[in-house]
C-alpha positions as CSV (number, residue, x, y, z in Angstrom):
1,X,29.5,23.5,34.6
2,X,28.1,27.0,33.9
3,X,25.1,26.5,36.2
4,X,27.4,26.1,39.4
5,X,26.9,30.4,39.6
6,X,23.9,30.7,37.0
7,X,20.6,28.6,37.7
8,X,19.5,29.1,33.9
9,X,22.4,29.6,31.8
10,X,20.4,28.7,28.6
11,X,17.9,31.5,29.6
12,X,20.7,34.0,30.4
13,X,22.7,33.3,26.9
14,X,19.7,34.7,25.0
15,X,18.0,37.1,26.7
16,X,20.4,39.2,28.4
17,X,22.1,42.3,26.9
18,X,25.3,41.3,27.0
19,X,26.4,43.9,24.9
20,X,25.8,46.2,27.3
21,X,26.9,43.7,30.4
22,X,29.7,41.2,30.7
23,X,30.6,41.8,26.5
24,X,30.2,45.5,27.2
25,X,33.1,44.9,29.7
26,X,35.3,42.8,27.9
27,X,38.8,43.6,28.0
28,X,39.7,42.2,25.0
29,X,36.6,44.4,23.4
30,X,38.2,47.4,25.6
31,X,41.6,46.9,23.5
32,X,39.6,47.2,20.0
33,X,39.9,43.9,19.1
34,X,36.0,42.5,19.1
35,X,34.6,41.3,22.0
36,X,34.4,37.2,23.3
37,X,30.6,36.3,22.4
38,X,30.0,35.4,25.9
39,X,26.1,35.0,25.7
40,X,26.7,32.6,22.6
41,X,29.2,30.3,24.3
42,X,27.2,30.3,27.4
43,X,24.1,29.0,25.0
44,X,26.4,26.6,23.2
45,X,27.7,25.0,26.3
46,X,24.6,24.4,28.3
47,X,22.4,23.4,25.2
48,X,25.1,20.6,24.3
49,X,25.0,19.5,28.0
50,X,20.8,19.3,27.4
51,X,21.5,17.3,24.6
52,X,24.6,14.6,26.2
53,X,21.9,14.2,29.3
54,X,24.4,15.9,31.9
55,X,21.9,17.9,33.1
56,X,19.9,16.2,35.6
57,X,17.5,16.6,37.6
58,X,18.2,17.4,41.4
59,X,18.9,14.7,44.2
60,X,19.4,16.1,47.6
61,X,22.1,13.8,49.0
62,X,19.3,13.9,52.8
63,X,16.0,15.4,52.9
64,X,14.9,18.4,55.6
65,X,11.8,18.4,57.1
66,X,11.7,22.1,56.6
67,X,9.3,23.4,53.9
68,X,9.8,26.9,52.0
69,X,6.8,28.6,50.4
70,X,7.8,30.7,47.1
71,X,5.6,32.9,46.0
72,X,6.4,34.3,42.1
73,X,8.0,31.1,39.7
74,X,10.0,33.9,37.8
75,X,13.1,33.7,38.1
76,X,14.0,34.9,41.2
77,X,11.8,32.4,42.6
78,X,12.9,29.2,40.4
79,X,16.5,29.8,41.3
80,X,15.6,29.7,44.9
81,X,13.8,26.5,44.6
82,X,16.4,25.2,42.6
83,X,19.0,26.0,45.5
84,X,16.7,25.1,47.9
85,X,15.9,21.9,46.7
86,X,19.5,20.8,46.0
87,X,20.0,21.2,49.9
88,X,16.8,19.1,50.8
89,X,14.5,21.4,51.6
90,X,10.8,20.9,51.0
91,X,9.8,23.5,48.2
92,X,6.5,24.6,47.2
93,X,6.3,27.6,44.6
94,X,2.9,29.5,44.1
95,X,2.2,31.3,40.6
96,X,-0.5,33.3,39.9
97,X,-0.5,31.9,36.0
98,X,-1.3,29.0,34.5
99,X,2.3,28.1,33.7
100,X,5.8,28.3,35.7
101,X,8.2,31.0,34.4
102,X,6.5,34.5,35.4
103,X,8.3,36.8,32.1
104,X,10.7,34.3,31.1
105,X,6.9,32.0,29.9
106,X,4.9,34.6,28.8
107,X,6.8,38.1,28.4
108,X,9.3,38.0,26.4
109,X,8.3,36.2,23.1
110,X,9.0,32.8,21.5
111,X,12.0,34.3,19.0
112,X,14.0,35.5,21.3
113,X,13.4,32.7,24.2
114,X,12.2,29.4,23.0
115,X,9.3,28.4,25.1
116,X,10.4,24.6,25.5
117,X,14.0,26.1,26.8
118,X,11.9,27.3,29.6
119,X,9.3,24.2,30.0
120,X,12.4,22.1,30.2
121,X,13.8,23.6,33.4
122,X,10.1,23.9,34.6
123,X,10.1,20.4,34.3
124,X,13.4,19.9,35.7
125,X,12.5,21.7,38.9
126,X,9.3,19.3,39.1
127,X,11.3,15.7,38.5
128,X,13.2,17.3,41.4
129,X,10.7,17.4,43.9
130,X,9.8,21.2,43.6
131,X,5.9,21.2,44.2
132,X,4.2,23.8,41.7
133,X,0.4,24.9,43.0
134,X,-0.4,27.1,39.7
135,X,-3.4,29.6,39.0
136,X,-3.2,30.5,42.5
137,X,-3.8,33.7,43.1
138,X,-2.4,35.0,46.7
139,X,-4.8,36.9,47.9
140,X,-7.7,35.6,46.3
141,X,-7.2,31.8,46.2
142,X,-5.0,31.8,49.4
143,X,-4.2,34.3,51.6
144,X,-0.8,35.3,52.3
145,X,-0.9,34.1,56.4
146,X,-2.1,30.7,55.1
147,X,1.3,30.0,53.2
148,X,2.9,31.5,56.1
149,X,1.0,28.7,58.5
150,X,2.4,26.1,56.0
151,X,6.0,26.9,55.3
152,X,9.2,27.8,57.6
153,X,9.9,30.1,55.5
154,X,8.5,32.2,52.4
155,X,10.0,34.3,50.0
156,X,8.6,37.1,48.1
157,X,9.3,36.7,44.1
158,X,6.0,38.5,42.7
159,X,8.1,40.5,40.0
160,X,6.3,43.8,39.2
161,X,3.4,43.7,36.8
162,X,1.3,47.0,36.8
163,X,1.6,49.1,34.1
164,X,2.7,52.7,34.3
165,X,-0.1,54.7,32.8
166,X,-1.2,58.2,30.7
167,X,-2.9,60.7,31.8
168,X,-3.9,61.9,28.5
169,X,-6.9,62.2,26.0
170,X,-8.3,59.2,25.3
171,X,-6.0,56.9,27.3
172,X,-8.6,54.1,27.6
173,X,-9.6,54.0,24.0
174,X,-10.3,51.3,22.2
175,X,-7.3,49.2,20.3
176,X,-4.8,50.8,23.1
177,X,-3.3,48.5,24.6
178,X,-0.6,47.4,27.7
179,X,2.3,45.6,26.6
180,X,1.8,42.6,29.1
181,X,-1.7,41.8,27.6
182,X,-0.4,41.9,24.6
183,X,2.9,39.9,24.8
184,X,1.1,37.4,26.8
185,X,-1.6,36.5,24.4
186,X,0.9,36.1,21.7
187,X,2.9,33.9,23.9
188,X,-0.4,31.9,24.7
189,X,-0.9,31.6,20.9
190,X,2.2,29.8,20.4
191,X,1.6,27.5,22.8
192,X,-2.2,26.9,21.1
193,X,-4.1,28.5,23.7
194,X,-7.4,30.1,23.1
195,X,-7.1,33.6,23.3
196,X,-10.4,35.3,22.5
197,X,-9.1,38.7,22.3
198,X,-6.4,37.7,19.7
199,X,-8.7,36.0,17.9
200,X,-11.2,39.4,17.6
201,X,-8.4,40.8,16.9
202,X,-8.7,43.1,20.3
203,X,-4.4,41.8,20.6
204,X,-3.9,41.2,17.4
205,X,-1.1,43.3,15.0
206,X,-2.2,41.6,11.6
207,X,-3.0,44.2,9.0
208,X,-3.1,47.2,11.2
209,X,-0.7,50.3,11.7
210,X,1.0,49.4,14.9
211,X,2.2,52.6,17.1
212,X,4.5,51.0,20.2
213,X,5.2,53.8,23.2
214,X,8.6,53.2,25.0
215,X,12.0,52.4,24.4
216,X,13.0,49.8,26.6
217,X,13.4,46.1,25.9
218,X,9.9,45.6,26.6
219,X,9.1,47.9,23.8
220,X,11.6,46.3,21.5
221,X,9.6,42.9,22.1
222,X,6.4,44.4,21.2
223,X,7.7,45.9,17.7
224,X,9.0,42.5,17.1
225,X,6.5,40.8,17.8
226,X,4.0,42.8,15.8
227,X,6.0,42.8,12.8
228,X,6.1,38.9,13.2
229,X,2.0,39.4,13.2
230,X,1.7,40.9,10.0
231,X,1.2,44.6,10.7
232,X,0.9,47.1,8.4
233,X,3.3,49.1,10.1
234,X,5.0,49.3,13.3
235,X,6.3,52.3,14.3
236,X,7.7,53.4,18.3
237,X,8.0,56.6,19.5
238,X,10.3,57.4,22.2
239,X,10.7,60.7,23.9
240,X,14.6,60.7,24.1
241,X,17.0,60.1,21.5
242,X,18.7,56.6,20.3
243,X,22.0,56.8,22.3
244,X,19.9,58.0,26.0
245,X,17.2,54.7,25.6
246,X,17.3,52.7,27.9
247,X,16.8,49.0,25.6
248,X,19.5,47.2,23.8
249,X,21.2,49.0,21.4
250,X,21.2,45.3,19.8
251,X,17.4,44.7,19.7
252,X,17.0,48.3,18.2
253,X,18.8,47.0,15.3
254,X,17.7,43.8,14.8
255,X,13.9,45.7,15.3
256,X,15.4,48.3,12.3
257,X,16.4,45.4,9.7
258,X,12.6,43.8,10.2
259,X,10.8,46.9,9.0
260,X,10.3,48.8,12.6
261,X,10.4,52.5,12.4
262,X,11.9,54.3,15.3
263,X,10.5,58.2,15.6
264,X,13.1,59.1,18.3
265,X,12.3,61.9,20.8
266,X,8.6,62.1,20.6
267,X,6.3,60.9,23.0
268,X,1.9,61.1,23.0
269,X,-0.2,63.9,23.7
270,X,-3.7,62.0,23.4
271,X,-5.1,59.5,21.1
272,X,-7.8,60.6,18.6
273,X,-10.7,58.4,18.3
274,X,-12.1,57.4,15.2
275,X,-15.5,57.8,14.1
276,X,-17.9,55.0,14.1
277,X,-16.6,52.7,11.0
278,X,-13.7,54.6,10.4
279,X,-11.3,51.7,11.5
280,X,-13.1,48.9,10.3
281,X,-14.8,48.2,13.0
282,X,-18.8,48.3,12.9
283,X,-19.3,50.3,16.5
284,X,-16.6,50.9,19.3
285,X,-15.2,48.0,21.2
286,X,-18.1,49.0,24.0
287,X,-20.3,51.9,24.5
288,X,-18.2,53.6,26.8
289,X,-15.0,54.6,24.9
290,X,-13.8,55.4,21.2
291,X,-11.7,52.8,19.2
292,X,-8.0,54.6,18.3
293,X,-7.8,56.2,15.1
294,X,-4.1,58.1,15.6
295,X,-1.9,58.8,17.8
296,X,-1.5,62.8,18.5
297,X,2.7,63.2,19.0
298,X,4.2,65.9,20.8
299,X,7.8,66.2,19.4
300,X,10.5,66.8,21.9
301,X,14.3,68.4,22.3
302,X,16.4,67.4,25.2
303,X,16.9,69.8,27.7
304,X,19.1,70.1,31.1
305,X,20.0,66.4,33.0
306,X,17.4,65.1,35.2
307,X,18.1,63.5,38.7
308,X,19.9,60.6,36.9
309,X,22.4,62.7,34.4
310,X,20.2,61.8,31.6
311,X,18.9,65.1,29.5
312,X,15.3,65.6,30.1
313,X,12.8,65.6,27.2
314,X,11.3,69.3,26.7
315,X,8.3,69.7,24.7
316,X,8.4,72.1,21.4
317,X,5.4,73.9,21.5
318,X,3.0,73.7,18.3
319,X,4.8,70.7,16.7
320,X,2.4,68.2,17.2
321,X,1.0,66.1,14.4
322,X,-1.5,63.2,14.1
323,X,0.2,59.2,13.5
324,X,-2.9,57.1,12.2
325,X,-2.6,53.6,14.4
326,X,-5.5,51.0,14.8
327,X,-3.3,49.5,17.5
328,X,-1.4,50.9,20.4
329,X,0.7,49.2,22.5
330,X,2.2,51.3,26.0
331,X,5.3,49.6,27.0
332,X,5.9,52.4,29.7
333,X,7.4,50.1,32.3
334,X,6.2,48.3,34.8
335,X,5.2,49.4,39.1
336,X,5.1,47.2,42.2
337,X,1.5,46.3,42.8
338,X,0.8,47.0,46.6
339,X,1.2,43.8,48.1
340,X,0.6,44.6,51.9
341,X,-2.8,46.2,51.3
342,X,-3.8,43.6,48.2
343,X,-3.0,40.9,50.7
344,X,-4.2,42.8,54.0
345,X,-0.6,41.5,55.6
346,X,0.6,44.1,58.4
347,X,4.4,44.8,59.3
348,X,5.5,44.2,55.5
349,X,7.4,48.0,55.0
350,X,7.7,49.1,51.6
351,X,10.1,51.6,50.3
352,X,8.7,54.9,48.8
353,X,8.6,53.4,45.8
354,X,6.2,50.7,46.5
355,X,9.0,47.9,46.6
356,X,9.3,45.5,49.4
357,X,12.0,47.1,51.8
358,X,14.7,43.9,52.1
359,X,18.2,43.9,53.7
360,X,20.1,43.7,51.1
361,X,22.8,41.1,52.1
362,X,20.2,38.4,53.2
363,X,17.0,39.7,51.1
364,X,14.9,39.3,54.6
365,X,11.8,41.6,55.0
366,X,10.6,43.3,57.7
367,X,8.8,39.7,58.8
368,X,10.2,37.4,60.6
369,X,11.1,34.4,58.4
370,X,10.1,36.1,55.3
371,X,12.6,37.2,52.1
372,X,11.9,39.0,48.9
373,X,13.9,38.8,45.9
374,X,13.9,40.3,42.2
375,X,11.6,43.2,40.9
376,X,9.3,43.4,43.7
377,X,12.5,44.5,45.6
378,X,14.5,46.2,43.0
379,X,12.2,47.7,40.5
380,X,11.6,46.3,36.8
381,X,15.1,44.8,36.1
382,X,17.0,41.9,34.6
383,X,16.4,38.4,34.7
384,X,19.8,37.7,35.9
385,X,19.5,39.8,38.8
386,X,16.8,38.0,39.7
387,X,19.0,34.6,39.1
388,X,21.1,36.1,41.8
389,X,18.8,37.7,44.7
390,X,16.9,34.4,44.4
391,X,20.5,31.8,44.7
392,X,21.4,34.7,47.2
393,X,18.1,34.5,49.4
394,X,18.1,30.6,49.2
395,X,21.4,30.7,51.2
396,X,20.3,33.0,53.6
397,X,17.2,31.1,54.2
398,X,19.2,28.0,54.5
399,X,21.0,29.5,57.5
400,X,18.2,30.6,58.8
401,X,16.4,27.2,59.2
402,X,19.7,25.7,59.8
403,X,20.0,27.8,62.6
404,X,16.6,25.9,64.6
405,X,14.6,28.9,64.2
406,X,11.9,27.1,62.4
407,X,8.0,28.0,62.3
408,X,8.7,31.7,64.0
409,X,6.3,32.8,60.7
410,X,3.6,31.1,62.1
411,X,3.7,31.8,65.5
């Protein structure tokens, strides 16, 4: 079966770019002759094996007296509990939401990843014996030393949620908005929460002229989803051209056939803010900043390669121009939170970068008895990276408390 070297095959055959991963390097593709649809027969297959009853839920063949804390149930941290628990272990994932799934449950939206595909495998996990202690925020609710004193071993599997920012005019104004507030109530929506600030329309695209900054796959969720809300108009402005973004060249189109209009390489110099009444609003959204009426674009060119061997975006001087937008939505990308300091742990090295430093064959930290797998460790990335660090780091663990060297965390 397809989940022998991919935890969530259903996830993977929908959300992954395949065009630009295992179909992007098809052979028979390479010889001009179309490319095997690999993400939909790895959908096909694992859906019809939900629907026979093959897949069940886990049964270690012994049980281990050794516990594993996770913290993070993304999916770097669900595929470790998944191979985890298949060996016996005694699992526990902590999740700072109210829901198991991290991105997978309430990033990327409900047309592109149906929510019950992922409540399923939740659910799985839990028939399983995989303990879930949710709304728990480490830190705050439990400190990181505590599930340390609990578990043998932990595992790092925060993904990265803090939003890259502007330092522009404006840049707190009201009606702009960060892309993970935004997805997130939608996705609560669907599953008929209450979300006050859709419902005052503070996250809400209906009826408004819908400006999206970025051009990753974030981005690309954000246009679609706001189209699917009834905006006026959705527009995204990205500050290279269409063949040097970094999202799927797939989700650009199918964002182009809905209505979404791409202004490729500009990106914001400062948002104006409209006077009071202007955007049908009675007074700002508080005393202390303007609500959005445009968005004031720089236009770019694209100079000399950067670091990376892309071609830096260059500003043309005197080109800018005013985009009216009641709504605003950065999808900018996403920055490791600093864990160490938010949790006062000590001996936890980070890179430069604000990432958890790991070895990068076992995934173990700096700690003893402690591993870190997905985003927090790589950066914002793909979900089925994570897949793999987290499978990955469950072996190592494994060994680890195979190897007798049990409770050294909490020593």
């Amino acid at each position: 079966m397809s989940q022998a070297t991919n935890t969530f095959p259903e996830i993977c055959g929908r959300i992954c770019p395949q065009d630009r991963l295992c179909e992007g390097n098809c052979v028979i593709e390479q010889s001009g002759h179309g490319t095997v649809t690999i993400g939909a027969i790895e959908k096909y297959i694992t859906d019809t094996a939900w629907e026979e009853g093959w897949v069940e839920a886990i049964a270690p063949k012994r049980e281990r007296a050794e516990s594993v804390g996770i913290i993070g149930a993304g999916p770097g941290g669900l595929a470790a509990a998944d191979m985890l628990r298949r060996q016996g272990f005694q699992v526990t994932v902590y999740d700072r939401y109210d829901r198991a799934g991290g991105l997978m449950t309430y990033g990327i939206p409900g047309f592109k990843l149906e929510k019950d595909v992922v409540t399923r495998r939740n659910d799985l996990l839990a028939r399983g014996g995989v303990d879930f202690v949710l709304n728990c925020n480490v830190g705050e609710d439990i400190s990181f030393d505590a599930i340390r004193g609990k578990h043998d071993a932990v595992l790092i599997a925060t993904g990265v949620y803090k939003t890259r920012d502007l330092e522009i005019d404006n840049a707190d104004a009201g009606g702009v908005v960060r892309a993970i507030d935004y997805l997130t109530a939608s996705n609560k929506v669907d599953f008929g929460d209450d979300v006050p600030d859709y419902t005052d329309g503070e996250l809400n695209a209906k009826g408004k002229r819908v400006v999206v900054i970025g051009g990753g796959d974030t981005a690309m969720d954000c246009v679609r989803t706001a189209i699917r809300q009834g905006a006026q108009s959705v527009k995204c402005l990205y500050r290279r051209d269409r063949a040097n973004m970094p999202g799927s060249q797939r989700e650009v189109q199918n964002a182009e056939e809905e209505g979404v209009e791409f202004i490729w390489l500009t990106a914001p110099g400062g948002f104006v803010g409209a006077a009071e009444g202007e955007t049908g609003r009675d007074t700002p959204i508080n005393d202390e900043r303007p609500t959005i009426s445009a968005v004031r674009v720089q236009q770019m060119r694209l100079g000399a390669p950067d670091v990376s061997g892309r071609q830096s975006p260059e500003l043309i001087e005197g080109a800018d121009y005013d985009e009216p937008a009641e709504l605003v939505i950065k999808a900018l990308g996403f920055e490791p939170e600093d864990l160490p300091r938010l949790w006062g742990v000590e001996g936890l090295e980070v890179t430069r970068w604000g990432t958890i430093k790991t070895d990068y064959r076992s995934h173990a930290t700096s700690l003893p008895g402690v591993y870190a797998v997905g985003d927090i460790v790589r950066g914002a990335s793909l979900v089925v990276w994570a897949i793999r660090d987290g499978r990955e780091a469950a072996d190592s663990i494994a060994e680890f408390l195979g190897a007798g060297i049990s409770r050294v965390a909490a020593e």
